[in-house]
N, C-alpha and C positions, 0 to 999 in steps of 0.2 A: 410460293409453293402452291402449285392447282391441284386440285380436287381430280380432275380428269386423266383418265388415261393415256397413252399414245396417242396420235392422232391411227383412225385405224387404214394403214395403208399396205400395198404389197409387200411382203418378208422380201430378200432380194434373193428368194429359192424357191418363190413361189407366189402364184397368183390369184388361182380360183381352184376350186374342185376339178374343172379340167386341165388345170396348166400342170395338178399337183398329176394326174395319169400320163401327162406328158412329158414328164419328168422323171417318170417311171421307168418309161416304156425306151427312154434315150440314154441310159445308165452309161451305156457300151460308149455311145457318141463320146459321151460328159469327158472320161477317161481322158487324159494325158496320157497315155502310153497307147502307143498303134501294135497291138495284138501280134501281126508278122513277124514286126522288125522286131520287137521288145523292144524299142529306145524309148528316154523319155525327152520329146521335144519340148520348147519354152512356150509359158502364154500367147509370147506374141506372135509367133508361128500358127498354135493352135488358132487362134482369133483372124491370122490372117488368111490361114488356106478355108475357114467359112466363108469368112467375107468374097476371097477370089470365089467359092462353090457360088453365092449368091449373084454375084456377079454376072458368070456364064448365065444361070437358068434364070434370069431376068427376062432375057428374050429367046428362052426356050418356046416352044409352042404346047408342050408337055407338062400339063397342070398336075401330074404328078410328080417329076422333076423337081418344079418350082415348089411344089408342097413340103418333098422329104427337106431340100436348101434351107428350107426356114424352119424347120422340124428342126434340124440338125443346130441351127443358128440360136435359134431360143432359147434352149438351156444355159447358153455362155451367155446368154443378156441377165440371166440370175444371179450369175457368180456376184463374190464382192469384189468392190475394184472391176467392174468390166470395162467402166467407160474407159480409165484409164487404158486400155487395150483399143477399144474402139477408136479413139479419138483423132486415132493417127490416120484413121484412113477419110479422107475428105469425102467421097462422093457413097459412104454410107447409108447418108441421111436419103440423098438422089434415089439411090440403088433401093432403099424400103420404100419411097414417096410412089416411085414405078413399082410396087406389089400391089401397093394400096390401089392404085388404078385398077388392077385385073378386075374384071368383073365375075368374080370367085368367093362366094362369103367364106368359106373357108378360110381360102389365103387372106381376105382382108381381117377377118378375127384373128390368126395368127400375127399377122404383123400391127395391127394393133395392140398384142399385147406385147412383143418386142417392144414397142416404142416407151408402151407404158413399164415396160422392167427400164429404160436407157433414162424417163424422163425420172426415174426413183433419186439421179444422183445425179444434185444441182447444177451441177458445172456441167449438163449436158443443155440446161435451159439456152444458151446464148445462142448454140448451132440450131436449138429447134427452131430459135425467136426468127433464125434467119431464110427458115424456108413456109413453105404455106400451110404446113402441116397441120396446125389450130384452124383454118380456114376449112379445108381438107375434111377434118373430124368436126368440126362444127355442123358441115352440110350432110355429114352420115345420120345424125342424131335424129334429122327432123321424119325420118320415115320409123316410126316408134313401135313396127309390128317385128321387124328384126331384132328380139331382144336379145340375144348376144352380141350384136354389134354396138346395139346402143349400150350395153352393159360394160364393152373393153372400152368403148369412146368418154364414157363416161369417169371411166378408170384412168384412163390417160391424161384427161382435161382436171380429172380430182389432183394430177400430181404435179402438173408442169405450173393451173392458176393460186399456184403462190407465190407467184412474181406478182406485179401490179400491171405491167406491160401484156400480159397476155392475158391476165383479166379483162383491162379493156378489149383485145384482140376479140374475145367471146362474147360479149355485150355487143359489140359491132357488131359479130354475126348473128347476134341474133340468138343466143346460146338458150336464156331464161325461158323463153316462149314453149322452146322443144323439153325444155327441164319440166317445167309446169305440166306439161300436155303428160311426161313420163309419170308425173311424180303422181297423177290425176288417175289415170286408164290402166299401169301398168301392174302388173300383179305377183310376177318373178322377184322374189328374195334378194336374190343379187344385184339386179339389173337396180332396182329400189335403192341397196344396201351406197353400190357404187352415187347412185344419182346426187342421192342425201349429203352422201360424203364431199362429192364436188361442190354443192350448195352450201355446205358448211364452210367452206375453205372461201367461196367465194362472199360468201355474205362477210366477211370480214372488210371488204371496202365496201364505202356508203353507197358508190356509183350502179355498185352490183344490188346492194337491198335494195333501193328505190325500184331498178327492174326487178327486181325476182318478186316484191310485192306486188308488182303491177299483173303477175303472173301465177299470185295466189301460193306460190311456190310454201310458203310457210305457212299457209291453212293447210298445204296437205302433206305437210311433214307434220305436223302436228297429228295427223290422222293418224299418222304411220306410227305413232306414241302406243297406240292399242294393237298393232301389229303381233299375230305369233310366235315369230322369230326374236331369242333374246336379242340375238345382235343386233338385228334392224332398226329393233325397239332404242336398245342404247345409243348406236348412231343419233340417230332423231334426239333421241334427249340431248345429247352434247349438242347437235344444231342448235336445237332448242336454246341450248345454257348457252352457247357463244355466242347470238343471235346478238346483236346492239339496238336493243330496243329504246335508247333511250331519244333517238334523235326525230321516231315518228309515231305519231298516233295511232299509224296501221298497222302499225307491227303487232303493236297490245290489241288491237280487234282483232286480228287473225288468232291469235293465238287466245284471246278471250270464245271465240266462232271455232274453235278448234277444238275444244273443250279441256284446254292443257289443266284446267283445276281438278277435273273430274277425275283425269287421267294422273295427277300427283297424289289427289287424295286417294286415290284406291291404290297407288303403288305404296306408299306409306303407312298404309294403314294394314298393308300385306305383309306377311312377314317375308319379304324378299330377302337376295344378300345384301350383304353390307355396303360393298359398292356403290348397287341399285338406288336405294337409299339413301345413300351421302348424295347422288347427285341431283336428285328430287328434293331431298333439303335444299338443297345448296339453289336447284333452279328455284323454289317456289322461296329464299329467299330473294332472289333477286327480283323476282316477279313486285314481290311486295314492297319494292321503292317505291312504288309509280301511284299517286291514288286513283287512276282506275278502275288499277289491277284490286286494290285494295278493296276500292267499291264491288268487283265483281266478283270474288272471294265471297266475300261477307255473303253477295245475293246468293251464290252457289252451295249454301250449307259451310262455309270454311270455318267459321267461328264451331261452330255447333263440334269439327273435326277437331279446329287445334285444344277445344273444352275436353273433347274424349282422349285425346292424348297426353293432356297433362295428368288427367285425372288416372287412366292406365296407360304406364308406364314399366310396369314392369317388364317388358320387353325392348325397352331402349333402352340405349348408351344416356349416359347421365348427357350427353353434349346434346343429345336429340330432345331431351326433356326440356334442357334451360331455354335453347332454340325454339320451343313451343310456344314457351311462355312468352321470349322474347316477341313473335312476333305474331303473341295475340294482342302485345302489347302495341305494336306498330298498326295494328288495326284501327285501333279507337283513333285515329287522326279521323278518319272518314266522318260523316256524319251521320250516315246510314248503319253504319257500323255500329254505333254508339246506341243507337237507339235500338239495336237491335240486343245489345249486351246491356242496358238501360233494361228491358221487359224479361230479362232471365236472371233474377240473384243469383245463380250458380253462377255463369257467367261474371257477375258484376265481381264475387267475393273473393276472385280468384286475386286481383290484385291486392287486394287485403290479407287477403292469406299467408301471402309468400312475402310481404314484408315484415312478416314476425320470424319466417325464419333467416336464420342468422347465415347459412351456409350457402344463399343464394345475393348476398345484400352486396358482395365483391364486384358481380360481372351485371346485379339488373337491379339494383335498389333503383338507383337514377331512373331508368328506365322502366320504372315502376311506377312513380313516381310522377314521369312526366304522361305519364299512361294517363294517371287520374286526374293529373292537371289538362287532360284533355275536355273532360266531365264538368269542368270549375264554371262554365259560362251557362250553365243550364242548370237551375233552381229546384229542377224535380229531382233532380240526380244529386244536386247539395242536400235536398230535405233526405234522401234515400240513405246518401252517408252520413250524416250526422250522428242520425234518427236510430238508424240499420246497422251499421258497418263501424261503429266507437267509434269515426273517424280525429276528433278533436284527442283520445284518449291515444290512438295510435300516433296521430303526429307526436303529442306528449314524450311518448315510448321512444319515437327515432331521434326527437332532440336529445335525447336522455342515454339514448344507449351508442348513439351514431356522431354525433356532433359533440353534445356537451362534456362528454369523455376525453375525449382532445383535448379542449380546451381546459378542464381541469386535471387534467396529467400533465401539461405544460404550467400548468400554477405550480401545483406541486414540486414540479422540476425549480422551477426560479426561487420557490421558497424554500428552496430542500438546504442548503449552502449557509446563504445568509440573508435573513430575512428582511434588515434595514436595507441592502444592498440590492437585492433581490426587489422591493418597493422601489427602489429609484429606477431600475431600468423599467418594472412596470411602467412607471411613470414617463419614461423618457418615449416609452415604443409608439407613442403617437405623432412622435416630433415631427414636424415636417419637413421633407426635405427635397432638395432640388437636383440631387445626384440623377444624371442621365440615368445611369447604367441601374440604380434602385428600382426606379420610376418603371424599366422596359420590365421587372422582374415580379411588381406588384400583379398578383391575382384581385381579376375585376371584383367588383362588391358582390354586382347584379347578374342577371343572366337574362337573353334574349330567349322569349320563346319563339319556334319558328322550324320551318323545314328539318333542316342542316341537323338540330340535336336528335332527330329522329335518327336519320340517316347517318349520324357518325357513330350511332347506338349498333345502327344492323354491323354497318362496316367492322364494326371493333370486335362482334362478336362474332365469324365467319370462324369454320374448320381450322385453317391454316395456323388464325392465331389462337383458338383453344387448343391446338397441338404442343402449340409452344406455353402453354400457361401453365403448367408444372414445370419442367426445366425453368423457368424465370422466374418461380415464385421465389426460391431463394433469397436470386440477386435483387431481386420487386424490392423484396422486403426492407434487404439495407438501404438501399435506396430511395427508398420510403421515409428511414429514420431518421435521413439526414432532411427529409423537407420541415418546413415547420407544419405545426398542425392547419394553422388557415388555410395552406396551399393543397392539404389533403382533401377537405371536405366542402369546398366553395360550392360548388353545383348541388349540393346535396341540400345545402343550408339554402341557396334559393329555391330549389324548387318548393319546400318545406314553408318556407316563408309563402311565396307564390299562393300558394294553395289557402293560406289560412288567411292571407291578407284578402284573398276574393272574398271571406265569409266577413270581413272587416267593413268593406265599403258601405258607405249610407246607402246606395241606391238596392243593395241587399234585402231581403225578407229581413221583420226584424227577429220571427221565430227562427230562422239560420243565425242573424248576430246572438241572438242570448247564450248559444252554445259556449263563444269568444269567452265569455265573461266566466272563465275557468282559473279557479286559483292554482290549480297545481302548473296548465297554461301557461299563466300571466308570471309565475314566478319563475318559472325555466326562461322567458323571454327577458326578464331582466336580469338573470344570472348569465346567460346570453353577452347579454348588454353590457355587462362589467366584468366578464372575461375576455371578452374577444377585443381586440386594438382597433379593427376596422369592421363593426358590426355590420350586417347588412340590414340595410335602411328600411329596409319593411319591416323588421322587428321592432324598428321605433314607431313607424309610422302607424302599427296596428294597435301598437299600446297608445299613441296619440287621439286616435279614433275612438278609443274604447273610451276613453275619459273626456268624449265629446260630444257622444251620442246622446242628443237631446230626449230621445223618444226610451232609451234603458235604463234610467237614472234608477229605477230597481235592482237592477243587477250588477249596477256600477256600485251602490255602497254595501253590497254583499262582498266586496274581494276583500277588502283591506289589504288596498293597493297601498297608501301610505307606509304601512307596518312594512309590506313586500318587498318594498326599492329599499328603505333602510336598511332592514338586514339582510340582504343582499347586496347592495354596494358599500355597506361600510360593515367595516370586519367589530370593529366597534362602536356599538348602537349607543354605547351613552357618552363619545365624544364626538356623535354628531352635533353639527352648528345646527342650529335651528334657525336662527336669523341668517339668512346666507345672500350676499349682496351679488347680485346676476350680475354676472360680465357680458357688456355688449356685447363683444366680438363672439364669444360662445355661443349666444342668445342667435346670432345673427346666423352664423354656423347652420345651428341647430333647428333655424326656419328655413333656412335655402332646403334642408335635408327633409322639411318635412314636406314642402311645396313640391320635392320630387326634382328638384334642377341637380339631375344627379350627372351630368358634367361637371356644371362648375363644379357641385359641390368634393367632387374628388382632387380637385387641383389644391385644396385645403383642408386646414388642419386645426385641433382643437391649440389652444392654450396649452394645457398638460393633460394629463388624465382625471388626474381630481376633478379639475374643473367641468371636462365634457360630461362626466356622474354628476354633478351638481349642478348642470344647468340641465340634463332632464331630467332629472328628480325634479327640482323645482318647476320646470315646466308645466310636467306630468299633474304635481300635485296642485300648479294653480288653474290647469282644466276643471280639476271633480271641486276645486271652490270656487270658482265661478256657476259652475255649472250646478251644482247641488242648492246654494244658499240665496234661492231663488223662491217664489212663496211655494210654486209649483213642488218644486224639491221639497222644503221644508215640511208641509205638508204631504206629502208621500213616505217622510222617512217618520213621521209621525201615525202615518195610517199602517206603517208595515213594522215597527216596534210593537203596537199595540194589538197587530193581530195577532191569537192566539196560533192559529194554525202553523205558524211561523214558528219552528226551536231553535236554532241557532242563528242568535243575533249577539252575538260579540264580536264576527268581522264587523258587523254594522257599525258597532260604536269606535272599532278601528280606524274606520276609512271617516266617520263623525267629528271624534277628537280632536284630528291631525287637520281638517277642512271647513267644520262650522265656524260661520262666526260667532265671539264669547258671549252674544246676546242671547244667542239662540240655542247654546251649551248648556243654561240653567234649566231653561223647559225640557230638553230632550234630556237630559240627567233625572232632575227631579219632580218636574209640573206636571207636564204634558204626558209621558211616559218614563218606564224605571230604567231610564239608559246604565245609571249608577248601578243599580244592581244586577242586570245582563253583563257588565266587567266584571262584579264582586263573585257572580256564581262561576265563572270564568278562572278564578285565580290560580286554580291549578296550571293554567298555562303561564307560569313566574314570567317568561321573558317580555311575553305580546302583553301580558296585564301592566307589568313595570313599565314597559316604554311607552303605554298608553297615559296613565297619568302622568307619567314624568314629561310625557307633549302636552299633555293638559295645563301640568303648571306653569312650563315654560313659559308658553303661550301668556297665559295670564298676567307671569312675573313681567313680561319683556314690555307691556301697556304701562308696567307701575316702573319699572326698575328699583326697586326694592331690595335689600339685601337683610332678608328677612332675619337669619342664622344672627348675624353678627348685631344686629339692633336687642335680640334675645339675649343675648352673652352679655352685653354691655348692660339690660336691664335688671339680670341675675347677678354681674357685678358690685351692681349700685346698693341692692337688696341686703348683700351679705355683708357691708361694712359693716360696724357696730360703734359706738362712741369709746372714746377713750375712759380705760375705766382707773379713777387716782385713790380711791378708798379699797383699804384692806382689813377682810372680817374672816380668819380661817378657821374653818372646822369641820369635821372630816366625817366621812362620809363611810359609815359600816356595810360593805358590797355585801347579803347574801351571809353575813357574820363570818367572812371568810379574810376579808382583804379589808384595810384601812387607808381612806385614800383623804389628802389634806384637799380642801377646795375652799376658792375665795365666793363668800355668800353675796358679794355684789355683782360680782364676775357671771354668776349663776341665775340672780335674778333678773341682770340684763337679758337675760339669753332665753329663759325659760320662766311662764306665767305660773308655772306648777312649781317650781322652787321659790319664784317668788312669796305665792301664799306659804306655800311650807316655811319659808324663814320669818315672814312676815305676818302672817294670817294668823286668827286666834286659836291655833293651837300648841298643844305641846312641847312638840319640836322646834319651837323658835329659842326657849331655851334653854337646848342643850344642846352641848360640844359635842356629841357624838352621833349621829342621825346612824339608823338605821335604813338601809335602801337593800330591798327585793325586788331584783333583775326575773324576768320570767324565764324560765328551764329551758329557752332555744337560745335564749342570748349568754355572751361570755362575758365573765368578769374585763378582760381585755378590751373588747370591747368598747365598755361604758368608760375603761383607763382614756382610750383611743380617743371614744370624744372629749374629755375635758382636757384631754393634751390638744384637741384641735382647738376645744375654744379660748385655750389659756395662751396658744402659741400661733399665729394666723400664719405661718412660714409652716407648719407644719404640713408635712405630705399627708393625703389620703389614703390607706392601704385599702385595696381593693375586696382584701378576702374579709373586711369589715362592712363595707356599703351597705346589704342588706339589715345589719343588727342596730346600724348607725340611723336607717330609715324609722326603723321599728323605735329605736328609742328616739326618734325626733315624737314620734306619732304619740310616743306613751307620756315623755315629758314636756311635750308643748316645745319643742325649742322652735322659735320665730328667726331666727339669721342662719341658722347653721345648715338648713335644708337650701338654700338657694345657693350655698356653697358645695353642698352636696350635690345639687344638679346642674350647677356650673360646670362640674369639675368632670360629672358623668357626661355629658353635653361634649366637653373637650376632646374624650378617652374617644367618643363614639366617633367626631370627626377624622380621630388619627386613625381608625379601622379597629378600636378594642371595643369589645360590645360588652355589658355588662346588662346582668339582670336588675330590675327593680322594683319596688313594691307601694301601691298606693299609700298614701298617707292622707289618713281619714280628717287632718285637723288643716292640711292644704289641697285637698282632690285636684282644686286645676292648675297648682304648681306641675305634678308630675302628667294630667293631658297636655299641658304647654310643653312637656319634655317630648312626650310620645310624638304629637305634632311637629314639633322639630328634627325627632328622628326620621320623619317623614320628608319635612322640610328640605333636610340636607342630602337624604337620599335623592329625591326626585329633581335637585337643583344642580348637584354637585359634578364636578367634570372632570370626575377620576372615577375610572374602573370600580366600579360595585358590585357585589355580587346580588340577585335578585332574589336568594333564595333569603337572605335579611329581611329583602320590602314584604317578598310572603309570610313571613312569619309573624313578623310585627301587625299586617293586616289581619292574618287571622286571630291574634289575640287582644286587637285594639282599633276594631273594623268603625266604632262609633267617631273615635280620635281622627283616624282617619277621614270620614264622612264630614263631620265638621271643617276640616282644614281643607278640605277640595271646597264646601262650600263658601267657606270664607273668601277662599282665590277667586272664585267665580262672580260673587261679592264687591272682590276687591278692597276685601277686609283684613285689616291684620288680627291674623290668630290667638297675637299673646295681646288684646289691648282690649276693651270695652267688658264687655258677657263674658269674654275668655281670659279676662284678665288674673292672674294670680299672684297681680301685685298690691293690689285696690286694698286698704287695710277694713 
């Protein structure tokens, strides 16, 4: 569908202003019916008694004769369907060829425009081709002061050079030369109006622009652009727009020497009709393929134009608006250009602007996008955006609102059903495969920068097909929902990538990389990374870099990139492996991918999915430990703990933990600086506290392989036997003067130091048969039942809603065995997931820290599902218990054995 109107040619009832009086004045002639007779005779009659009138007064000597013949004759060349009337009679053409001779301008203006109403309808071209008539009117044109003649000639040659054959016929004669000389000197409306129009028609073959350039012909329709006359004007513009510039240099200088920018921007910037407007769009798009044109825009104020146009708009079409943007956007290719929009932040922020709103991101995010990635090669303009322009916080925003939305709406899709099943196909969607027909149907990873995405940007966003962009949104839409998300958003995710992986490279400013070193960033990159099936490789390769960069090692243990990839690639953080044995082939994978062999590396495929997450994670993470635990590092992460100006250092000890090694874990914990307590003041964050020492212990445990838990269990085992007891002494025991309980007095003094004196010891009570015992007012009679049923019956269950009174009364009566059954048993409950309160006991204090520490123990070891709001709470009421047991691991000391012993009698 084109933008243009008709081509502007003769109506077949009329010609010019005088053909329209002559037309007038011949009403009577025109008539079908002969006035005398009243009959009505047929066309072909009528047609043939002119043709016989013309005939006789061909060689009349009576220039008025031969005048009224063709007067009379004319009007029937208008009709529709004339030729069909004409066609019959053969020596027609002969018969006008001999008027054209007379040396009569009259007669020859009249029969030039006959010729030109016969040449309106095509099928008259073959009888023209066949006589000399192109030849004839080619040799009238060159005397340029008869401007009515050269105005019908011109009129005529506009209508018949749409064939190719008599194109060439006018280039032989010579046609361009007399066109230029018109198109130069002449000053007539019409005579101009005709010339342009033949020039239009014929610049359509190459053969003809080559001459018509030679002859300036498009410098001075280009003149005729500022012309008074609308219609002149619009002619010339359509030349202008059908003009094929693309094959010569000199087309774009003329029309650059012609002042065609000057002349769009002041049409545009006018409030013309609408028309006017579309076509001036429409040229001064096509103008701006070429970077010339581009270049000479920019030098001619155009940027400065399409700025004032975006910015008021409230007199355009929203289509005129976007088209602004569009192609202030195709500007920035230039280099001039750039720099010119480089020294105007209005200018620069316009690209920024309009990537936040959401209602233009359909037809020019990309193109946005590839705008600023023009900018990427030039460091004053990376410092401008960083610095200036949020740029690192906007990319953030587009992965987040544009990309990473896709890709977790399709999670949610596969996990919506079933979630085991739904994890397999996750897993399967990397498989590699060799199906032709898959292979033709993959979207590339990467994108070329170059030409072509420019220019398939302008192409796509032309009139025609914003006409059609309502009507299709509809059908777009379904359309849409059957693609998958990757095939949506591939160009958008490179350029995205493009842009940030420039601010990545070592050969970079390193105050442009410090920006990179962005948590919110780094973690949309690897949430990235473990949603999408076929990431695109500059996501890895920018996170590669960053965990490489010798000269950032500041900024690199600011992320708590360790914590980041965790929980982000595994849904559960505490059955990650920590010891994770790298698979060659992944490992090898995942160098081809970094080294950039992004051939090969597309004709392959990971392992599974697990695996491609776990071999860069592991990769990732043995960059920052190479790289960090170096003396260089070491001492950096010691100069920037210790400075005060510094508040938040708990990623620090994030990225520390999960990367130092354990020699260098006790200084930066405890010596050197307060790493320990930067996590302790931290612990409101339950999850990143929990997984930090739970990597801390691992680590530690995995040098000893120790199974610390269950050497504790077996030593609290051993504790609580008691000897067999074969003497019986009973006497019972007054609860409180309430209750009468029988008890064996050997039974008791095994058990308890304080019953022993009591039975034993020089007083009173040893004998008498009935002891008095006063329970303190928290505790129950039941209770105190509870324990001599435990220690009379060792198969006796523990009730729980006893524990605390059971402690209290180990604490009060000295009992030595029954407390290590008691924390045996609490020890047991805690590992199945029952928590249970406790309370120190003053007569074994580091039986129950040995308990606390193994609650610690089992949390931070164990490899089922925890919840962390446990480990925080335990921490904040046993933060000392804790501090020990990280120190002992660090040590490589066990907790329950020497100083911590609370077996040692």
């Amino acid at each position: 569908m084109s933008i243009s109107p008709p081509p502007f040619s003769p109506p077949r009832f009329t010609s010019n202003e005088e053909d329209n009086n002559d037309n007038i004045n011949d009403d009577d002639d025109d008539d079908e019916y002969i006035d005398s007779a009243r009959t009505l005779i047929s066309s072909f009659d009528l047609y043939k008694n002119a043709i016989d009138r013309l005939r006789l007064s061909v060689t009349s000597q009576s220039i008025e004769q031969q005048q009224d013949s063709l007067e009379h004759f004319k009007p029937l060349s208008t009709r529709t369907n004339a030729w069909l009337y004409m066609r019959i009679h053969d020596d027609l053409f002969t018969i006008l060829l001999d008027y054209l001779l007379i040396e009569n301008l009259s007669i020859q203006s009249t029969v030039l425009s006959i010729f030109a109403n016969i040449a309106c309808e095509l099928a008259s071209h073959e009888q023209i081709f066949e006589t000399n008539l192109i030849d004839i009117v080619c040799g009238k044109v060159v005397d340029i002061n008869q401007i009515d003649i050269t105005n019908r000639c011109f009129r005529l040659l506009g209508n018949v050079c749409t064939v190719e054959d008599a194109a060439r016929k006018m280039i032989e004669a010579d046609l361009t030369r007399s066109m230029g000389n018109v198109l130069r000197t002449c000053t007539d409306a019409a005579c101009l109006h005709s010339t342009i129009r033949c020039s239009r028609k014929l610049s359509t073959y190459a053969f003809c622009r080559d001459r018509m350039l030679d002859s300036m012909c498009l410098l001075s329709i280009c003149k005729q652009l500022f012309a008074e006359k609308v219609a002149l004007r619009k002619e010339a513009m359509k030349a202008v727009l059908e003009w094929d510039i693309d094959s010569s240099d000199r087309s774009r200088s003329q029309l650059c020497e012609g002042e065609i920018f000057r002349f769009l921007i002041t049409t545009m910037e006018g409030k013309s009709d609408k028309e006017y407007r579309h076509i001036a769009f429409r040229l001064l798009n096509n103008l701006l393929r070429y970077s010339d044109m581009r270049t000479e825009f920019g030098l001619r104020n155009g940027l400065d134009f399409l700025l004032n146009m975006i910015h008021n708009h409230q007199y355009q079409s929203t289509y005129e608006h976007l088209k602004c943007i569009g192609l202030f956007c195709v500007c920035c290719q230039e280099t001039n250009n750039r720099r010119l929009i480089k020294d105007d932040m209005k200018k620069l922020e316009i690209f920024f602007n309009y990537l936040e709103k959401y209602q233009y991101r359909s037809n020019f995010l990309d193109l946005l996008l590839t705008a600023i990635c023009q900018f990427i090669y030039d460091e004053q303009s990376l410092i401008i955006f960083v610095k200036q322009m949020q740029f690192i916080e906007r990319m953030c925003d587009l992965l987040e609102s544009v990309v990473m939305i896709k890709y977790e709406n399709n999670e949610k899709r596969l996990l919506g059903d079933d979630e085991q099943d739904s994890n397999k196909i996750k897993k399967q969607k990397t498989k590699h495969t060799t199906d032709t027909r898959q292979q033709q149907q993959r979207i590339p990873v990467t994108i070329e920068f170059n030409e072509s995405l420019f220019t398939e940007f302008v192409e796509n966003t032309h009139l025609d097909d914003e006409r059609h962009t309502s009507a299709l949104s509809s059908s777009s839409s379904q359309i849409a929902s059957k693609n998958t998300n990757i095939e949506i958003r591939r160009r958008t995710e490179g350029l995205i990538f493009t842009l940030l992986s420039k601010l990545s490279y070592e050969t970079t400013d390193k105050n442009l990389r410090r920006f990179l070193y962005n948590r919110r960033l780094v973690s949309l990159l690897i949430r990235y990374i473990y949603l999408c099936d076929e990431p695109n490789p500059r996501a890895i390769r920018i996170l590669n870099r960053l965990t490489k960069m010798i000269d950032c090692t500041e900024y690199l243990i600011e992320l708590g990139l360790p914590y980041l990839i965790i929980i982000n690639f595994y849904s559960n953080i505490y059955l990650y492996e920590y010891n994770y044995n790298i698979n060659n082939d992944d490992q090898y994978l995942l160098n081809i991918l970094l080294n950039d062999n992004r051939a090969f590396f597309q004709r392959l495929s990971w392992t599974n999915e697990e695996n491609r997450l776990k071999t860069i994670g592991y990769t990732l993470i043995k960059n920052i430990e190479n790289h960090i635990n170096t003396p260089y590092g070491i001492n950096e992460i010691i100069r920037r703990l210790n400075d005060t100006n510094i508040d938040e250092k708990f990623h620090f000890m994030l990225t520390l933990i999960a990367t130092l090694k354990e020699h260098h874990l006790m200084s930066i914990l405890f010596q050197q600086s307060s790493g320990y307590n930067y996590l302790i003041d931290q612990s409101n964050d339950e999850r990143a506290c929990f997984w930090t020492f739970r990597t801390l212990v691992h680590r530690c445990i995995s040098s000893t392989n120790r199974t610390y838990i269950n050497e504790f269990l077996n030593e609290l085992q051993t504790h609580f036997q008691t000897p067999t007891i074969t003497q019986t002494r009973n006497i019972e025991l007054n609860i409180n003067n309430k209750q009468l309980i029988t008890v064996n007095t050997y039974l008791l003094c095994l058990h308890s130091d304080y019953f022993k004196t009591l039975f034993h010891g020089s007083f009173s009570e040893r004998n008498q048969t009935v002891i008095p015992i006063h329970l303190p007012e928290t505790m129950s009679i039941e209770s105190f039942v509870h324990l001599i049923n435990l220690l009379t019956n060792n198969n006796e269950i523990i009730q729980l809603n006893h524990i605390i009174d059971l402690f209290h009364l180990c604490d009060k009566y000295l009992f030595d065995y029954l407390p290590y059954r008691l924390v045996y048993y609490i020890l047991e409950q805690f590992i199945n997931g029952i928590t249970i309160d406790i309370i120190d006991i003053e007569s074994k204090p580091k039986l129950i820290s040995c308990l606390i520490r193994a609650f610690f123990t089992h949390l931070l070891t164990s490899n089922i599902n925890i919840s962390s709001e446990i480990f925080s709470k335990l921490l904040i009421n046993y933060s000392d218990e804790f501090r020990t047991l990280i120190i002992s691991f660090l040590k490589h000391k066990c907790w329950f054995h020497d100083e911590y012993s609370p077996f040692l009698s």
